[in-house]
C-alpha positions as a Markdown table, in Angstrom:
| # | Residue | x | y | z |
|---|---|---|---|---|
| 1 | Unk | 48.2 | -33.4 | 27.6 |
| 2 | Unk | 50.4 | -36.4 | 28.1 |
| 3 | Unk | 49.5 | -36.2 | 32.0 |
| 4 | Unk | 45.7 | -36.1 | 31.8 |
| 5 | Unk | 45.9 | -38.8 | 28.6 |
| 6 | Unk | 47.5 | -41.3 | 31.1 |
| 7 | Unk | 45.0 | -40.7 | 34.3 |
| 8 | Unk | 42.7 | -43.0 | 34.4 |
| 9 | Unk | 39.0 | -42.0 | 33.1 |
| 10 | Unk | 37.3 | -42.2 | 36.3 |
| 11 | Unk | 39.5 | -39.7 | 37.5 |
| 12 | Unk | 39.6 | -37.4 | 34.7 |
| 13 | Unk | 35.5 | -37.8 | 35.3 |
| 14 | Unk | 36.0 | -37.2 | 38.6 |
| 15 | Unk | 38.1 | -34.0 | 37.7 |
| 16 | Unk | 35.6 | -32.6 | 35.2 |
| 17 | Unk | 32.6 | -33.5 | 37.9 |
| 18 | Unk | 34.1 | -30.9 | 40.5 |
| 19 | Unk | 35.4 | -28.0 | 37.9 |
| 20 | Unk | 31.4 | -28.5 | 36.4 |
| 21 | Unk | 30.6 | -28.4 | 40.4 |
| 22 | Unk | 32.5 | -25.3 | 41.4 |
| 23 | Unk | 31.5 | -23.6 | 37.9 |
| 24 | Unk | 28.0 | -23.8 | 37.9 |
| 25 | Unk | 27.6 | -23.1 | 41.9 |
| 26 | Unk | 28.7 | -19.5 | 41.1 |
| 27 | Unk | 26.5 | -19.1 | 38.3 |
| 28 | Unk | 23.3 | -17.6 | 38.9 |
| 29 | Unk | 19.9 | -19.2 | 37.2 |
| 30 | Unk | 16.7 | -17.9 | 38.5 |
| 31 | Unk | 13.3 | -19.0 | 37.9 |
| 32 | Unk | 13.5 | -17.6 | 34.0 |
| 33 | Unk | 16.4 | -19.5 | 33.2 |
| 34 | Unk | 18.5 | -16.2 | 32.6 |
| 35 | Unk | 22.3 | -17.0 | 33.0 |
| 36 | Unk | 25.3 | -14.6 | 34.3 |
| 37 | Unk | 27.5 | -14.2 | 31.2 |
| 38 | Unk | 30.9 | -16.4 | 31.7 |
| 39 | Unk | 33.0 | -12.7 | 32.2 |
| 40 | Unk | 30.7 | -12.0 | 35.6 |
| 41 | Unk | 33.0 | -14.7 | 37.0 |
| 42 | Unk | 36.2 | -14.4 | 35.5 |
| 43 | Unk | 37.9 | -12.9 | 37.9 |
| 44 | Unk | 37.2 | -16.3 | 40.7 |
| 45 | Unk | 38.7 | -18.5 | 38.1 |
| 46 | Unk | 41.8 | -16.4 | 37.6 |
| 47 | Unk | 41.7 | -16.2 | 34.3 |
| 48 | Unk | 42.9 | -12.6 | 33.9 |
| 49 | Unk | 44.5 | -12.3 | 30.8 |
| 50 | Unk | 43.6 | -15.5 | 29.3 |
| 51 | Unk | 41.1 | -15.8 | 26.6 |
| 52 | Unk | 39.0 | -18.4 | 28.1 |
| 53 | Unk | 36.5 | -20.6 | 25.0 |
| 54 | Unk | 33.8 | -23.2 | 25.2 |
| 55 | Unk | 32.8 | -24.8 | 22.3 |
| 56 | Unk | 32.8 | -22.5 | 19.4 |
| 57 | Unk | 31.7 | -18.8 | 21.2 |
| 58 | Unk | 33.8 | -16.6 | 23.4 |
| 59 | Unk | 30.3 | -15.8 | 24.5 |
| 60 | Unk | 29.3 | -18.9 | 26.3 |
| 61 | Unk | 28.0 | -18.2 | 29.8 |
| 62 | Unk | 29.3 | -19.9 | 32.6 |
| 63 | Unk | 26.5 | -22.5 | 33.1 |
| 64 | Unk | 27.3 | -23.9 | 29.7 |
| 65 | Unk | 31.0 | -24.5 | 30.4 |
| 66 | Unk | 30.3 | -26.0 | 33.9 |
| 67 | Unk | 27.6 | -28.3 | 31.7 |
| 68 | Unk | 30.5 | -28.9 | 29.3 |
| 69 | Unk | 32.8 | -30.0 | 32.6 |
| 70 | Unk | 29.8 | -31.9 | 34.4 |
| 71 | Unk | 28.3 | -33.8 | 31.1 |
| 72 | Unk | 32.0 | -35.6 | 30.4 |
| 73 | Unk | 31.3 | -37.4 | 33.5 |
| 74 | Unk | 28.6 | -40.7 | 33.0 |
| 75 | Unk | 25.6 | -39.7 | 34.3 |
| 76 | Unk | 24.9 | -43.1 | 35.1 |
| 77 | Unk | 28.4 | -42.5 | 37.8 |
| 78 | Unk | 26.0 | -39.6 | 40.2 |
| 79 | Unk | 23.7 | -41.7 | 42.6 |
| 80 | Unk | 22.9 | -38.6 | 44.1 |
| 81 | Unk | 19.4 | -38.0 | 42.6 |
| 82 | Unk | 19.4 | -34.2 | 43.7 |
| 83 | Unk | 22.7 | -33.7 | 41.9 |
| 84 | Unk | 21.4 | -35.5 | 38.6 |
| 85 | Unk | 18.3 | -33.0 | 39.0 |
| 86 | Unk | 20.4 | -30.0 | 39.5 |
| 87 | Unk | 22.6 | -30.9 | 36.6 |
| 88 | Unk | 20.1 | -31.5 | 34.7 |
| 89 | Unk | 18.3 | -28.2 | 35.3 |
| 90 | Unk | 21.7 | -26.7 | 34.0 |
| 91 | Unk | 21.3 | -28.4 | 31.1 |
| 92 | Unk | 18.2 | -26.8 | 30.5 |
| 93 | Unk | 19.3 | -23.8 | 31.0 |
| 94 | Unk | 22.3 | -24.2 | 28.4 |
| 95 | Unk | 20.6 | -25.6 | 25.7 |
| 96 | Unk | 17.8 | -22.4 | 26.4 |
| 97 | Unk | 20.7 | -20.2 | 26.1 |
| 98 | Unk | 21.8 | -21.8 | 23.1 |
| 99 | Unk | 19.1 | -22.1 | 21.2 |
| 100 | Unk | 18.4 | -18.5 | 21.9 |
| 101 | Unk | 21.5 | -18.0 | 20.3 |
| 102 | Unk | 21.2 | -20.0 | 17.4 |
| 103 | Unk | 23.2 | -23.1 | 18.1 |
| 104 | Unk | 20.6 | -25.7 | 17.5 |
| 105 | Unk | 23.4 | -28.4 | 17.8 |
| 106 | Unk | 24.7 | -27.7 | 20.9 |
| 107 | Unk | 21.3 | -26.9 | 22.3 |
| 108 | Unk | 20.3 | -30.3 | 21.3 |
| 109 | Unk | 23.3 | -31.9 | 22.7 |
| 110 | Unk | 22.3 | -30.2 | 26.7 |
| 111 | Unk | 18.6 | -31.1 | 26.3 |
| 112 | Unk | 19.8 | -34.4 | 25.6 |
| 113 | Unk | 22.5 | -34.7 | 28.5 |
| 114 | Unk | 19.7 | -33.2 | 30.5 |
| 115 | Unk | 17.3 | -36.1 | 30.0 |
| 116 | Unk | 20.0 | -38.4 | 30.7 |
| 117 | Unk | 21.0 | -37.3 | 34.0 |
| 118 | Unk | 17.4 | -37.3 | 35.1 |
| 119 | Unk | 17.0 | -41.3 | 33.7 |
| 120 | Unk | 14.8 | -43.5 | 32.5 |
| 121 | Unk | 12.0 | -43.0 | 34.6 |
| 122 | Unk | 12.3 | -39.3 | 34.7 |
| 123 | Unk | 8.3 | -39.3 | 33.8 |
| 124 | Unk | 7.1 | -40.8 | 37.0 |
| 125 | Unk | 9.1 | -39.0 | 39.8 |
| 126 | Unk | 8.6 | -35.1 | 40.8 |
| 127 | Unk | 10.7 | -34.1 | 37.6 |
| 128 | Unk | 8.0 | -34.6 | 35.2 |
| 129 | Unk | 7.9 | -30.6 | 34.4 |
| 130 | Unk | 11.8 | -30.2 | 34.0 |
| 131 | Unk | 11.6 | -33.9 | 31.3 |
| 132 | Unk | 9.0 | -32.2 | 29.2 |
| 133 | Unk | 11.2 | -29.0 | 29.1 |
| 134 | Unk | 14.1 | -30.5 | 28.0 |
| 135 | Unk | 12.0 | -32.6 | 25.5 |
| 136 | Unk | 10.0 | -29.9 | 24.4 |
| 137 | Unk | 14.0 | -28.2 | 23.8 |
| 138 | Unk | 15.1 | -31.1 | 22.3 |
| 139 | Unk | 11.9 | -31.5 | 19.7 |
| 140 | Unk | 12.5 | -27.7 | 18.9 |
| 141 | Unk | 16.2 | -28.2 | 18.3 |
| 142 | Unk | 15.9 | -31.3 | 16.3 |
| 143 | Unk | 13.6 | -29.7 | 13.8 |
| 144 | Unk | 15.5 | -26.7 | 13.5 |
| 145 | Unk | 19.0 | -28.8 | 12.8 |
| 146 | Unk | 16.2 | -30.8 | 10.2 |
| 147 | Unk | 16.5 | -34.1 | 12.0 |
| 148 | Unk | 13.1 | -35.7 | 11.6 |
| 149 | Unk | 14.0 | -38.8 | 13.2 |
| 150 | Unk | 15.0 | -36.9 | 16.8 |
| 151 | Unk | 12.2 | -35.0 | 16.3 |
| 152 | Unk | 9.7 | -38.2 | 16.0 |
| 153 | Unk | 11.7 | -40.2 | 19.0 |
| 154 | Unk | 11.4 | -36.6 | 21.6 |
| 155 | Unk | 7.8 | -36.2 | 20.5 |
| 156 | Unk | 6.8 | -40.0 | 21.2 |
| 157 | Unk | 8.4 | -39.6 | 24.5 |
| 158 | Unk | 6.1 | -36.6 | 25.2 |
| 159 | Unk | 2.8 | -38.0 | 23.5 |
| 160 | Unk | 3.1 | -41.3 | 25.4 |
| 161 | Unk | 3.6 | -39.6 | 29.3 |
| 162 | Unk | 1.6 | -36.5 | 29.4 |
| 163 | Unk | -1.8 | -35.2 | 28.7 |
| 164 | Unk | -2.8 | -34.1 | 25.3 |
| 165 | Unk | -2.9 | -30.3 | 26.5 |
| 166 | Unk | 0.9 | -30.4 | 27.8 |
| 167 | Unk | 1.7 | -31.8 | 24.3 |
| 168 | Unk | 0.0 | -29.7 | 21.9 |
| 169 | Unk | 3.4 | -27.2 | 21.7 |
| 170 | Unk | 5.1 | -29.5 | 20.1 |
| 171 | Unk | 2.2 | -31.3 | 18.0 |
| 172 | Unk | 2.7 | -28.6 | 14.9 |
| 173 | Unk | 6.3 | -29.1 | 15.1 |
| 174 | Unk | 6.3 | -32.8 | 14.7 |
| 175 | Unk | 3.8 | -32.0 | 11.9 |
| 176 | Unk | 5.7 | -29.7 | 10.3 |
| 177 | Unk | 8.8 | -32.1 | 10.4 |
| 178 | Unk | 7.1 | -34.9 | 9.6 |
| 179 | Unk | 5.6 | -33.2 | 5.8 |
| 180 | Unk | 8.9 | -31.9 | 5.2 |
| 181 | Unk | 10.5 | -35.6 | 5.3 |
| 182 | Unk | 8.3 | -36.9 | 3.2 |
C-alpha cells in the first residue's frame, strides 16, 4: 500500500488504464450488451484461489471491474477518441448490468463516467446513440436512487439535443420525479 501511495498519480492512472485495458479486451459484449460473468475469466488472471471483489458483489462481471480499473484514470488523459468511445460503451454496459441488478448507485456512477469519456460534444459527433443511452441510464438511475436534481440535469441534456420522439422514454420519468419532489 505504502509502494503504490508514493507512485506518482499519473502512473498509478497509467497502471489502472492498462489492467482496465487487458480486462475488458477479454470480456465479451455483443450487440445486447450481455456480459461474460467475471469467473469466465478467472483462470487468465490467475486468481485461482483468491476470492477476487469489485465494489460490493462477488458477482460483478468482468466489464465492470475493467470499468472500475479504466474510470480511475481522467478521461480528460485518453486523446484517443476510439478508446474514450470504447470505454465508454463499457460503461454502458456496466451500469446496464447494474441496474439490472439493482445497484442504482453504481449504475449511475458508469452512465456518468460513460458520458465523460465521450465529452462535451458527445451530441454532435457519430456517438449521438451511445450519449442518449447512457443518459437515458443515467435518468433511470437517478430517479430510482430519488435524486430529482440528476434526474432534471440528464433529462435537459436529452430534451435540448434530440428529437421529441427519441425523448419521450424518459419524458414520464422526469414527470414522475419531478411530482414526487414537490
Amino acid at each position: 500500500q505504502e509502494v503504490y501511495e508514493s507512485t506518482p498519480m499519473t502512473e498509478r492512472q497509467s497502471l489502472h488504464l492498462k489492467v482496465g485495458q487487458f480486462l475488458g479486451e477479454r470480456a465479451s459484449i455483443d450487440n445486447s450488451a450481455t456480459i461474460d460473468p467475471m469467473t469466465t475469466c478467472l483462470d487468465l488472471l490467475q486468481l485461482d484461489d483468491q476470492e477476487f471483489f469489485a465494489g460490493n458483489s462477488m458477482t460483478s462481471s468482468l466489464i465492470s471491474i475493467a470499468c472500475d480499473q479504466i474510470d480511475f484514470a481522467d478521461p480528460d488523459t485518453i486523446s484517443d477518441e476510439g478508446q474514450r468511445v470504447i470505454f465508454s460503451k463499457w460503461n454502458l454496459a456496466a451500469g446496464e448490468q447494474a441496474y439490472r441488478q439493482s445497484n442504482s448507485r453504481a449504475a449511475l456512477y458508469y452512465f456518468s463516467k460513460g458520458i465523460l469519456f465521450l465529452g462535451q460534444d458527445c451530441w454532435h459527433k457519430n456517438h449521438m446513440r451511445l450519449c442518449l443511452a447512457l443518459h437515458k441510464g443515467a435518468v433511470m438511475a437517478s430517479f430510482t436512487l430519488g435524486e430529482p436534481e440528476n434526474v432534471t440535469r440528464f433529462a435537459e441534456e436529452v430534451s435540448a439535443n434530440v428529437t421529441l420522439e427519441d425523448s419521450l422514454e424518459i419524458q414520464p420519468i422526469v414527470l414522475r420525479s419531478l411530482s414526487q419532489s414537490g
